[in-house]
C-alpha positions as CSV (number, residue, x, y, z in Angstrom):
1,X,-13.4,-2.1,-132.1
2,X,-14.9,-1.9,-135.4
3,X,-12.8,-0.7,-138.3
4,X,-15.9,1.1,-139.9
5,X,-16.5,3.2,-136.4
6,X,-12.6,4.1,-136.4
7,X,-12.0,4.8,-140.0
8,X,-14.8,7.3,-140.3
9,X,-17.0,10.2,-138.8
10,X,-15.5,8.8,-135.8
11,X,-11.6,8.4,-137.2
12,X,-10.4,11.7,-135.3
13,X,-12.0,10.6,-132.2
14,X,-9.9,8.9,-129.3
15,X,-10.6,5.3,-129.0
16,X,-10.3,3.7,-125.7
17,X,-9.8,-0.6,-125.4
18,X,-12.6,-2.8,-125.0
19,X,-10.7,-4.1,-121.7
20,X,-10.9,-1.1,-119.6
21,X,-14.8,-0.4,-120.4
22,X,-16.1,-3.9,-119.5
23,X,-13.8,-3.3,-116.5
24,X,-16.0,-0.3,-115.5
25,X,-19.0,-1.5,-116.5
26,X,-18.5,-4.5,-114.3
27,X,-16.9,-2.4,-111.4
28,X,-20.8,-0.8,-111.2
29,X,-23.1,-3.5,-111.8
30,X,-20.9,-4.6,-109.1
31,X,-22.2,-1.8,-106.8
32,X,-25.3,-2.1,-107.7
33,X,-25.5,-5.4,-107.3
34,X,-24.3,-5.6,-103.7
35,X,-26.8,-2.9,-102.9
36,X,-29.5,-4.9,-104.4
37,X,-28.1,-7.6,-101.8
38,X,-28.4,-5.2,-99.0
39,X,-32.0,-4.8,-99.4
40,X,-32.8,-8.6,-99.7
41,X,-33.4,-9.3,-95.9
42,X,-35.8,-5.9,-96.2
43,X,-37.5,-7.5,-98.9
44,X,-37.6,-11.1,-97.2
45,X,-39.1,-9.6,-93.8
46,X,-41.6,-7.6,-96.1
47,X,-42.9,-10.5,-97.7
48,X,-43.1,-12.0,-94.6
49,X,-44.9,-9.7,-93.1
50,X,-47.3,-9.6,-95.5
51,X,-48.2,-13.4,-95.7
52,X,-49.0,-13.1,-91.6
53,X,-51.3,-10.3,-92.7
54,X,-53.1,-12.8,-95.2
55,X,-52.7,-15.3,-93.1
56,X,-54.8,-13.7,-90.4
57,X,-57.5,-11.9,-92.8
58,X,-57.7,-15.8,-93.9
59,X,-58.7,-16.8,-90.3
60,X,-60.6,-13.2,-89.2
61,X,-62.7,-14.4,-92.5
62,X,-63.4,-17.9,-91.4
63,X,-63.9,-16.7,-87.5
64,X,-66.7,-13.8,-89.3
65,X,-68.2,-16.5,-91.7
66,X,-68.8,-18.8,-88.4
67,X,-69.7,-15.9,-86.5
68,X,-72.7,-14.9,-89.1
69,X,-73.8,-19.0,-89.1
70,X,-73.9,-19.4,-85.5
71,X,-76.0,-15.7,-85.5
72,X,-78.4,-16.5,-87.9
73,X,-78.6,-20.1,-86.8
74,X,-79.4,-18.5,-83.0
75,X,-82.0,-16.3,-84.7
76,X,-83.5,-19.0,-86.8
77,X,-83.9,-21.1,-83.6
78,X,-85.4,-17.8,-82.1
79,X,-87.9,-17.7,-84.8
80,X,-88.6,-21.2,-84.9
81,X,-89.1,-21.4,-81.3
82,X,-91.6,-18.3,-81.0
83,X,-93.6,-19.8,-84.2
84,X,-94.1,-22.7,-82.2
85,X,-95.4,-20.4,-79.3
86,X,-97.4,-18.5,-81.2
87,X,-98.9,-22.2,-83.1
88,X,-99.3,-23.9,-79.4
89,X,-101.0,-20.6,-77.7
90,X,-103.5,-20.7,-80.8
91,X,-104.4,-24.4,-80.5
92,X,-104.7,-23.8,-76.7
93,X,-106.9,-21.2,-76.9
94,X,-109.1,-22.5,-79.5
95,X,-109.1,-25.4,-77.5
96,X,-110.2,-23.2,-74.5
97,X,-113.2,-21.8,-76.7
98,X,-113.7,-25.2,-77.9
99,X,-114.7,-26.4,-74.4
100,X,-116.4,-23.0,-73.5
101,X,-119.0,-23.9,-76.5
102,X,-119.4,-27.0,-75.7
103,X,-120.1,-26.8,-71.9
104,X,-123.2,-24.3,-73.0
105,X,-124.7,-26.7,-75.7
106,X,-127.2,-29.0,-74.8
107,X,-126.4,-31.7,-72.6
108,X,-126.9,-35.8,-74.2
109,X,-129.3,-38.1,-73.1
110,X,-127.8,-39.3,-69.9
111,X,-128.6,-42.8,-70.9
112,X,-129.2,-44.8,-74.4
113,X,-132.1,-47.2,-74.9
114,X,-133.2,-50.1,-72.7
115,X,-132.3,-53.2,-73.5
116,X,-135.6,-55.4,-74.0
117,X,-135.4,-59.5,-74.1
118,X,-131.8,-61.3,-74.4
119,X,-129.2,-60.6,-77.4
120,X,-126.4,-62.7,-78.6
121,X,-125.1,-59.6,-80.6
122,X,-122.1,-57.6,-79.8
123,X,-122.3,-54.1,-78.3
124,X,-122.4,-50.6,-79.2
125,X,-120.7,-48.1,-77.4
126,X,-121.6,-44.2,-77.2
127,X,-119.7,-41.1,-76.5
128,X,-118.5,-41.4,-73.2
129,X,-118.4,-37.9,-71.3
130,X,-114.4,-37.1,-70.5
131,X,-113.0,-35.1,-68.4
132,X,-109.5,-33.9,-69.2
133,X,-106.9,-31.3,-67.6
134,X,-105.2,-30.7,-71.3
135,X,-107.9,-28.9,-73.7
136,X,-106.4,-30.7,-76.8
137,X,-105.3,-34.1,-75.4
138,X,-105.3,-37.0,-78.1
139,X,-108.4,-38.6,-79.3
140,X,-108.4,-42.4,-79.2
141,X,-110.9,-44.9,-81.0
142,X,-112.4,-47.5,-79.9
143,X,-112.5,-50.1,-82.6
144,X,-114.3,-53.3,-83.2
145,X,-111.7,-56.3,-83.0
146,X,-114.2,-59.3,-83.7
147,X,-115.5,-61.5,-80.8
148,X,-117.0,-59.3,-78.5
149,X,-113.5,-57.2,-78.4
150,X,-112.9,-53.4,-78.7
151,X,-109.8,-51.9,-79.0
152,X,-108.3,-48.5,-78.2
153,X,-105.6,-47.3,-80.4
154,X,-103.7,-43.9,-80.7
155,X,-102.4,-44.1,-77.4
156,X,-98.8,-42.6,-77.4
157,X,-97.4,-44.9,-75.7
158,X,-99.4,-47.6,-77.4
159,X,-101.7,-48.9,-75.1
160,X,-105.1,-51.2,-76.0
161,X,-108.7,-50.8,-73.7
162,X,-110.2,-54.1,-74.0
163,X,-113.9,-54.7,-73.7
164,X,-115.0,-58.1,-73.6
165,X,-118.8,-57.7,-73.0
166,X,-121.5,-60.7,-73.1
167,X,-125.8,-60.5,-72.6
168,X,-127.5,-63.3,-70.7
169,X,-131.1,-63.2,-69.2
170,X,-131.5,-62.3,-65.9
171,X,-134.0,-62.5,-63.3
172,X,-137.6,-60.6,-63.5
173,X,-137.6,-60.4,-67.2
174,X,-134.5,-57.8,-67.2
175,X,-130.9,-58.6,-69.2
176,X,-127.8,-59.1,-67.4
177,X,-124.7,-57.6,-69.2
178,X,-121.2,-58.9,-67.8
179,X,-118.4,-56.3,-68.7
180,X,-114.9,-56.8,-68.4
181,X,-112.6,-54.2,-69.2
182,X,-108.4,-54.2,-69.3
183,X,-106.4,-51.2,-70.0
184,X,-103.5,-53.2,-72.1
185,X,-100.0,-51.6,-72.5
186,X,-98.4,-52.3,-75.5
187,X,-95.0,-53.2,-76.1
188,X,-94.0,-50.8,-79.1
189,X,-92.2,-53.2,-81.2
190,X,-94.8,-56.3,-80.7
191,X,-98.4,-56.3,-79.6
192,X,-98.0,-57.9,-76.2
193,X,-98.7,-56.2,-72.8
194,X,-99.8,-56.4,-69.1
195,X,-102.7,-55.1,-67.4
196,X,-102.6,-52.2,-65.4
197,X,-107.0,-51.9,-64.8
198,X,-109.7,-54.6,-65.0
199,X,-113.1,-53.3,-64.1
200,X,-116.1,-56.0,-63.9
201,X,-119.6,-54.7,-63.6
202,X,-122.8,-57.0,-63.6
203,X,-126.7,-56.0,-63.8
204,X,-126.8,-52.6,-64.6
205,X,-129.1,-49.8,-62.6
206,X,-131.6,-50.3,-65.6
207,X,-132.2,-53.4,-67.8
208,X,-129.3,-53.3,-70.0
209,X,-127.3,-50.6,-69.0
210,X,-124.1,-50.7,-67.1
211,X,-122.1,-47.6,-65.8
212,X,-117.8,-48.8,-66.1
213,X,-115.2,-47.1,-64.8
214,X,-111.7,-47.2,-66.1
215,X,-108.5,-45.3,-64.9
216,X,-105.8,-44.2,-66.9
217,X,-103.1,-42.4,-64.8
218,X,-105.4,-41.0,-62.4
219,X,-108.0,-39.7,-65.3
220,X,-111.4,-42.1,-65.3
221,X,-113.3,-42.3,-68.1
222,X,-117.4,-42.8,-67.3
223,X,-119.2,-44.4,-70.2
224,X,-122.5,-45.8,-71.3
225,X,-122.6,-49.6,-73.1
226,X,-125.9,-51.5,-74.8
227,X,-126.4,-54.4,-76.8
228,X,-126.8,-53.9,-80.3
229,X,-126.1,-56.0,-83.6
230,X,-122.8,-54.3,-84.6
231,X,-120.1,-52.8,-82.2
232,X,-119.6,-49.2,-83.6
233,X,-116.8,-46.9,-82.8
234,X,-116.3,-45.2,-79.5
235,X,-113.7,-42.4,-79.0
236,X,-111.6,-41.5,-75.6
237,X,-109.3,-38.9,-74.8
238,X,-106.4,-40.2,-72.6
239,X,-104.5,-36.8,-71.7
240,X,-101.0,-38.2,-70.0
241,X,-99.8,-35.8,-67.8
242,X,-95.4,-36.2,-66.8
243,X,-94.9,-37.8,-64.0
244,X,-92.9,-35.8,-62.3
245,X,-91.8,-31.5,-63.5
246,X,-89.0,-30.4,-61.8
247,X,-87.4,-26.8,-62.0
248,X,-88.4,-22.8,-62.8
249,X,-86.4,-20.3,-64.5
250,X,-83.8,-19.2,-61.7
251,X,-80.4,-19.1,-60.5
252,X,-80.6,-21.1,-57.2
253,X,-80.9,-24.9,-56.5
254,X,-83.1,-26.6,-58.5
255,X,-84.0,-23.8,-60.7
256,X,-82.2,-23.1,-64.8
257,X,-81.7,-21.0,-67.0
258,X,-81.5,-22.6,-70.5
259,X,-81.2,-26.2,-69.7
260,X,-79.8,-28.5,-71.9
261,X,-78.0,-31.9,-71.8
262,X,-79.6,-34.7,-70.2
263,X,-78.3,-37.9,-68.8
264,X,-78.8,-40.5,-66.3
265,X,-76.9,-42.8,-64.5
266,X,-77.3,-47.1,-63.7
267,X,-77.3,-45.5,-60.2
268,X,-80.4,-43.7,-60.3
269,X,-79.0,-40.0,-60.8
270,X,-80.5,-37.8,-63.3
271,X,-77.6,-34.8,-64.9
272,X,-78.6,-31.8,-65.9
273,X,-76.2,-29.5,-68.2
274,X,-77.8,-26.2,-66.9
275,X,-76.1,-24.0,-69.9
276,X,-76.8,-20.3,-68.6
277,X,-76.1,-20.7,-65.0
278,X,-72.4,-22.5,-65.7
279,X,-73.0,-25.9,-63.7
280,X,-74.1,-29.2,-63.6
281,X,-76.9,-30.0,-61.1
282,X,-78.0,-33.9,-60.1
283,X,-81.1,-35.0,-59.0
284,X,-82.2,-38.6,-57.7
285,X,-84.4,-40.9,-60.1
286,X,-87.8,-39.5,-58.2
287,X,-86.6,-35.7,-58.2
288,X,-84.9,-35.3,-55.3
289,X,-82.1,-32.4,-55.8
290,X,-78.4,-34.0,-54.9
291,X,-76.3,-31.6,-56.0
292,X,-74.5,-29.0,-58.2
293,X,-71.5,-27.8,-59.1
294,X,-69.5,-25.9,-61.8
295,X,-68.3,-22.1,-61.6
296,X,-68.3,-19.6,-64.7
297,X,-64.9,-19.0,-66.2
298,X,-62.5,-19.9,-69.2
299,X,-59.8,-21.9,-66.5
300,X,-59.0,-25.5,-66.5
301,X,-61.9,-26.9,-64.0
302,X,-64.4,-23.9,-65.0
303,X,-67.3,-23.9,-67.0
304,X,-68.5,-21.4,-69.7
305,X,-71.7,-22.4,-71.2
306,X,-72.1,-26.5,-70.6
307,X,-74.1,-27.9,-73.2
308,X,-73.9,-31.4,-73.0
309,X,-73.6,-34.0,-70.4
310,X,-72.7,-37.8,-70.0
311,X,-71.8,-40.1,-67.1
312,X,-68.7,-42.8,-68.2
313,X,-68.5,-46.5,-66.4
314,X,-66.1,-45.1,-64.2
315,X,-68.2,-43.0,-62.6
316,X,-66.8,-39.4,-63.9
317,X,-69.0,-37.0,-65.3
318,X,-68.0,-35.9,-69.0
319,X,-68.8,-32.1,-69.7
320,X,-69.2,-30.5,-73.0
321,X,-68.4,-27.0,-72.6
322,X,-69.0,-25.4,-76.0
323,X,-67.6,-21.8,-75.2
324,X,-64.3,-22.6,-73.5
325,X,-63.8,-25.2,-77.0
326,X,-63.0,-28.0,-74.5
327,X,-64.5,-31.2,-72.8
328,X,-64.2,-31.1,-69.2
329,X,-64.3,-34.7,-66.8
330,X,-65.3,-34.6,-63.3
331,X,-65.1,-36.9,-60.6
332,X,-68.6,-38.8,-59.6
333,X,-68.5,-36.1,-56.6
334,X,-68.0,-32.8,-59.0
335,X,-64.1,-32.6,-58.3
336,X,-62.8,-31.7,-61.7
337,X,-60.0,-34.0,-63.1
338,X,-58.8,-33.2,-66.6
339,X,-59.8,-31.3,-70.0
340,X,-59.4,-33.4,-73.1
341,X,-60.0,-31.3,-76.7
342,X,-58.7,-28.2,-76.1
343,X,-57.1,-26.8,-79.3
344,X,-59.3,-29.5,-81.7
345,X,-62.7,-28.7,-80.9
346,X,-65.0,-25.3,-82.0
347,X,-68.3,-26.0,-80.2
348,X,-68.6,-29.1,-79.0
349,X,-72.6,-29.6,-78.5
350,X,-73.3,-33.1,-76.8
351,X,-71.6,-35.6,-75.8
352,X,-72.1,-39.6,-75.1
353,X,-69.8,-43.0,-74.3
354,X,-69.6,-45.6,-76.2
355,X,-69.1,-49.5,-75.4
356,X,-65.4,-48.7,-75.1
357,X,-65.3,-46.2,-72.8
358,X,-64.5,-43.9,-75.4
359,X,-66.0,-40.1,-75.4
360,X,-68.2,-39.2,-78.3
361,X,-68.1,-35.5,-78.6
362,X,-70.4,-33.8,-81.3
363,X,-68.6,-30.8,-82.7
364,X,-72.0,-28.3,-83.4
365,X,-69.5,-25.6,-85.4
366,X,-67.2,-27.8,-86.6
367,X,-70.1,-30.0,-87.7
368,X,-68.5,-33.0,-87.4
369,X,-67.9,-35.8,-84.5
370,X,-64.8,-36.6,-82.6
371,X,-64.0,-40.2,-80.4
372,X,-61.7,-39.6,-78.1
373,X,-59.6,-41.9,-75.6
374,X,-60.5,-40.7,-71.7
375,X,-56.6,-39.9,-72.1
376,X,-57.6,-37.0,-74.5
377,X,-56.3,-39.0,-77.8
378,X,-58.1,-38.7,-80.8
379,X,-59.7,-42.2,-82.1
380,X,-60.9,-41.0,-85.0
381,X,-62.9,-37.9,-86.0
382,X,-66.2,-38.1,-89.1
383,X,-68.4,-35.7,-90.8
384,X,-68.1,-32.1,-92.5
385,X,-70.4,-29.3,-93.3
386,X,-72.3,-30.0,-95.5
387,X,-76.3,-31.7,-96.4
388,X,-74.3,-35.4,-97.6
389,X,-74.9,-38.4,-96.0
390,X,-71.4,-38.4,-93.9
391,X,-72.4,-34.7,-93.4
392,X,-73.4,-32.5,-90.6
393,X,-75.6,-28.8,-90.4
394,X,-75.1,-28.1,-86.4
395,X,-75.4,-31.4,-85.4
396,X,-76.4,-31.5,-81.2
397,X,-76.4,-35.0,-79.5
398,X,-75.3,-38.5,-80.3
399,X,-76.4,-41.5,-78.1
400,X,-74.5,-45.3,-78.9
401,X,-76.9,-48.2,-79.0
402,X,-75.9,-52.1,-78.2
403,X,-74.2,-52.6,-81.3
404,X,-71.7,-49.8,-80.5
405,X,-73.4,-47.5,-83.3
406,X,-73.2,-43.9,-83.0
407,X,-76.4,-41.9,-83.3
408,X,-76.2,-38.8,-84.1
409,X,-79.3,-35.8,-84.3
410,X,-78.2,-33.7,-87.4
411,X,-80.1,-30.2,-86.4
412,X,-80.4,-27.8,-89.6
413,X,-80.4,-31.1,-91.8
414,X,-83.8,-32.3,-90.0
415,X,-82.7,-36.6,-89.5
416,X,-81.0,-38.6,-87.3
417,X,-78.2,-40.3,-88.9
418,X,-76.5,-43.2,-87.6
419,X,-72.6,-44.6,-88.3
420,X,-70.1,-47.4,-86.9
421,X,-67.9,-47.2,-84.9
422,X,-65.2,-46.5,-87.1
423,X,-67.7,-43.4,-88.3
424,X,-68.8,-45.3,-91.9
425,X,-71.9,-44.2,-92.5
426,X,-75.0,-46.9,-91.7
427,X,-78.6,-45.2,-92.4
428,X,-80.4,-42.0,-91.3
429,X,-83.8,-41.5,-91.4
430,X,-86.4,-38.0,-90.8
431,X,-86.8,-34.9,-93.0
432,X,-88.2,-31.5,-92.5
433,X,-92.1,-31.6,-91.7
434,X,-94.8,-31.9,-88.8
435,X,-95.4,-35.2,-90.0
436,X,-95.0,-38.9,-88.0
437,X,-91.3,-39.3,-88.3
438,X,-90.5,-35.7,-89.7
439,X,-88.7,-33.3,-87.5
440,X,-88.1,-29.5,-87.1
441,X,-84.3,-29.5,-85.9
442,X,-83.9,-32.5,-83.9
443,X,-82.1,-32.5,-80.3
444,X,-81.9,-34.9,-77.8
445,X,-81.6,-38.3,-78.4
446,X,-81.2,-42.0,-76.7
447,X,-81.4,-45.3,-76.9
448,X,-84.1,-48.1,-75.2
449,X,-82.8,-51.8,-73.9
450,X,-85.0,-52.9,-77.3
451,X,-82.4,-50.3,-79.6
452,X,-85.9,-48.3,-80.2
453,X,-84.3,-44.6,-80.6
454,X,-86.4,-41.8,-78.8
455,X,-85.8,-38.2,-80.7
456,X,-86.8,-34.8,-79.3
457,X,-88.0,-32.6,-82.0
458,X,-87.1,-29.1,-80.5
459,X,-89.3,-27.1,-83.4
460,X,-92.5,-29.5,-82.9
461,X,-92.4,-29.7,-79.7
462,X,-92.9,-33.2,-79.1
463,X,-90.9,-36.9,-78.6
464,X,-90.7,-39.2,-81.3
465,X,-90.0,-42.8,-81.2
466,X,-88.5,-45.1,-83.5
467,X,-87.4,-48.6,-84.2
468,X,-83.5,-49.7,-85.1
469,X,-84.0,-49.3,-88.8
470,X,-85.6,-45.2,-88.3
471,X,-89.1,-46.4,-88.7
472,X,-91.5,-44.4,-87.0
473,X,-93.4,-45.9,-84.1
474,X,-94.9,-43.5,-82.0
475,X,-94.8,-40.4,-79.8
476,X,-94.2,-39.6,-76.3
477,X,-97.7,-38.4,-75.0
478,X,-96.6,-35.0,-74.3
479,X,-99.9,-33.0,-74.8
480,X,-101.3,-32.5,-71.1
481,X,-98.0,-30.2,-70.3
482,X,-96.7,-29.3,-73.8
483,X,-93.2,-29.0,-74.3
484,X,-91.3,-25.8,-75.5
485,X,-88.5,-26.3,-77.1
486,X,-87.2,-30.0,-75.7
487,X,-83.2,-29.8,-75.9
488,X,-81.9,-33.6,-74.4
489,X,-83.1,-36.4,-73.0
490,X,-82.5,-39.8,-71.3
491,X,-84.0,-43.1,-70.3
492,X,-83.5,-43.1,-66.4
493,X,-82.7,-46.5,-64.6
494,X,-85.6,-46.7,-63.9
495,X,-87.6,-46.6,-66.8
496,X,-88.3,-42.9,-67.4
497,X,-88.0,-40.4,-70.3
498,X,-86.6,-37.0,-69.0
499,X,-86.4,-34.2,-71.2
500,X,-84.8,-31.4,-70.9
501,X,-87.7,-28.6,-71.6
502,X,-85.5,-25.8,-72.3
503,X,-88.1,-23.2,-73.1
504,X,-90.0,-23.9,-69.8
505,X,-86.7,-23.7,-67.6
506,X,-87.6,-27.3,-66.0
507,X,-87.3,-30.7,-66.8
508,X,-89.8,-33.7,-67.5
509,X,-90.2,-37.3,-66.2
510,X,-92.4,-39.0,-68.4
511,X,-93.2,-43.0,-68.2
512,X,-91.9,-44.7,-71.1
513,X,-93.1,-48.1,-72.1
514,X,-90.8,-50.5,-74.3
């Protein structure tokens, strides 16, 4: 101790060695201390506890932020879909009054002029009268092309009406006028077809006047032609009605409720991913129903809301089925097999197979794309949200061309975007517009023998096609049955579109010419 402390105030006070008091002092920290060691489990479990507690508000949060995208995306494609309604019932009824108008006016001369004496000119062609069962089908010109030659174009797909016409003299002072006409279809990447209708006529009913008939999927066109110095346009309407419509909005055979992947088979089946009523159903190439299958539940071998649907080499049927999370493969006969996914994937949307037999599943919530092995192993998995090149916003269906190159429609980004098979990004092509080659939310997609890439465009209401590269080419004729709403499609074996026409309940077979 301190001498100072001992020697004064403090000298009478009893003094006690330093020993014994850091012996007490350690005898309670000592206590203390062990207490303090009791408590650490307590304190080890509480933090514990509370990290599961983040933990799960960390995955409530991410399951609520998905939950408010996949609501407002549903309501936006609500919105989108009835502003197409609204847009289509406005240009049909206008149409409607259109026609009404015009079958009051006052009718044309039902001929042009006489021809008087021979001409070595070419011909002019007036307004033909049409008949149509679409009240806004496309308008085509006809279009001098040199040589006596008129050409049609604007067909979707492109077709060419030739007219080769010549003037001779003919007997009793009248003029003889030869006419040949071909209805051409055009190849859509060159400008070579066949002919599908070759009319001749000869002396007309009246010097210089001819009557022709031409047919163009059952619809014939009745116009007048004369001899004049200059060939001056001439404008058709070729309405294209689908070949075939099959389906209603039901629960039986042949009937769906919210159709939506498409595919076809080298065997002449069409699929149908029939999302509301929890089953696939299979139909021949000319619309015959096959089958169906599937039953609603969250098992192994069930289905809760199939979205997308694809047929592999072997013969099995591959099932996206975006609520159950998984994809589901089926035997060629509907016999379920195996569930690959499960525990990866969020929603997947559509789903294709590439060159290697692999299974390209497109992941709408996840917005990205896996490849699986038919096994179930993961090849390799590309994309993220996001409005990047390598990036998705609810992507829907992928289709693989020749080269093994994954095509992929990227929804709330409005393009198709294309990538190898190792998922490095190639080229994409479309934005957000009404526009050739724009799209509002694209869907379905697939590929021709020529790699031309055929897009639905669920918020225009139409089918665009494309060449390898995303150059815009043309459109599926769509406008003597409009679609509403078009989810997926596929070229049949045959050499068919089909579309899915989700809006409408039924599915399309139109012809498609490459």
């Amino acid at each position: 101790m301190c001498r100072e402390c001992t020697e004064g105030e403090h000298a009478e006070h009893p003094t006690v060695p330093l020993k014994d008091v850091v012996e007490q002092h350690k005898a309670s920290l000592q206590v203390q201390l062990d207490a303090v060691n009791k408590r650490l489990p307590e304190i080890d479990s509480a933090l514990q506890f509370i990290s599961e507690i983040i933990h799960q508000l960390t995955n409530q949060k991410a399951s609520i932020v998905d939950d408010i995208h996949s609501t407002f995306d549903e309501l936006q494609k609500t919105l989108n879909v009835r502003k197409s309604v609204l847009l289509m019932e406005l240009e049909v009824n206008y149409g409607l009054k259109h026609k009404d108008m015009l079958a009051v006016s006052p009718p044309s001369p039902p001929r042009p002029p006489p021809i008087t004496g021979e001409s070595s000119g070419s011909l002019k062609a007036e307004d033909p009268l049409v008949r149509s069962p679409s009240p806004l089908p496309p308008v085509v010109s006809l279009k001098s092309a040199g040589s006596g030659f008129a050409v049609a174009e604007g067909l979707t797909p492109p077709r060419h009406l030739l007219c080769a016409v010549r003037a001779g003299a003919g007997g009793h002072g009248a003029v003889q006028v030869v006419v040949t006409c071909r209805c051409v279809e055009l190849e859509s990447s060159s400008k070579e077809g066949r002919v599908t209708a070759n009319r001749e006529n000869g002396m007309g009913e009246q010097p210089g006047s001819f009557e022709t008939e031409i047919e163009q999927f059952a619809e014939t066109l009745n116009g007048w032609v004369t001899t004049d110095d200059a060939l001056q346009e001439r404008h058709f309407q070729f309405p294209v009605p689908p070949q075939r419509i099959l389906g209603t909005k039901g629960r039986n055979k042949g009937e769906f409720t919210n159709l939506q992947g498409v595919a076809a088979s080298t065997s002449g089946k069409i699929l149908i991913a029939d999302s509301n009523n929890q089953c696939v159903q299979i139909f021949s190439n000319d619309g015959q129903f096959k089958s169906r299958f599937g039953i609603r539940g969250r098992s192994p071998g069930q289905l809760q809301r199939p979205t997308g649907v694809a047929v592999h080499p072997s013969g099995d049927i591959i099932i996206a089925d975006y609520d159950n999370k998984w994809v589901s493969i089926f035997s060629s006969d509907g016999k379920f097999k195996t569930k690959i996914g499960s525990g990866k994937l969020m929603g997947p949307k559509g789903v294709s197979v590439d060159r290697n037999g692999h299974i390209i599943v497109v992941d709408n919530k996840a917005c990205c794309v896996f490849i699986f092995q038919p096994n179930g192993k993961i090849v390799t998995r590309f994309g993220s949200r996001g409005n990047g090149d390598r990036q998705f916003a609810g992507p829907h269906f992928a289709a693989v061309n020749s080269n093994n190159e994954i095509i992929v429609t990227d929804f709330h980004n409005h393009s198709v975007k294309v990538f190898n098979q190792e998922g490095e990004f190639m080229l994409k092509f479309g934005s957000n517009g009404e526009g050739n080659g724009q799209f509002n939310a694209p869907t379905g997609v697939a590929v021709d023998s020529n790699g031309n890439i055929i897009v639905a465009d669920w918020g225009n209401s139409r089918i665009q096609v494309f060449d390898g590269s995303g150059s815009f080419l043309s459109y599926i004729n769509t406008s003597a049955d409009p679609l509403y709403g078009p989810q997926g499609l596929a070229l049949t074996s045959d050499g068919h579109v089909v579309v899915a026409d989700s809006g409408n309940h039924c599915f399309k077979v139109y012809r498609y010419l490459q």
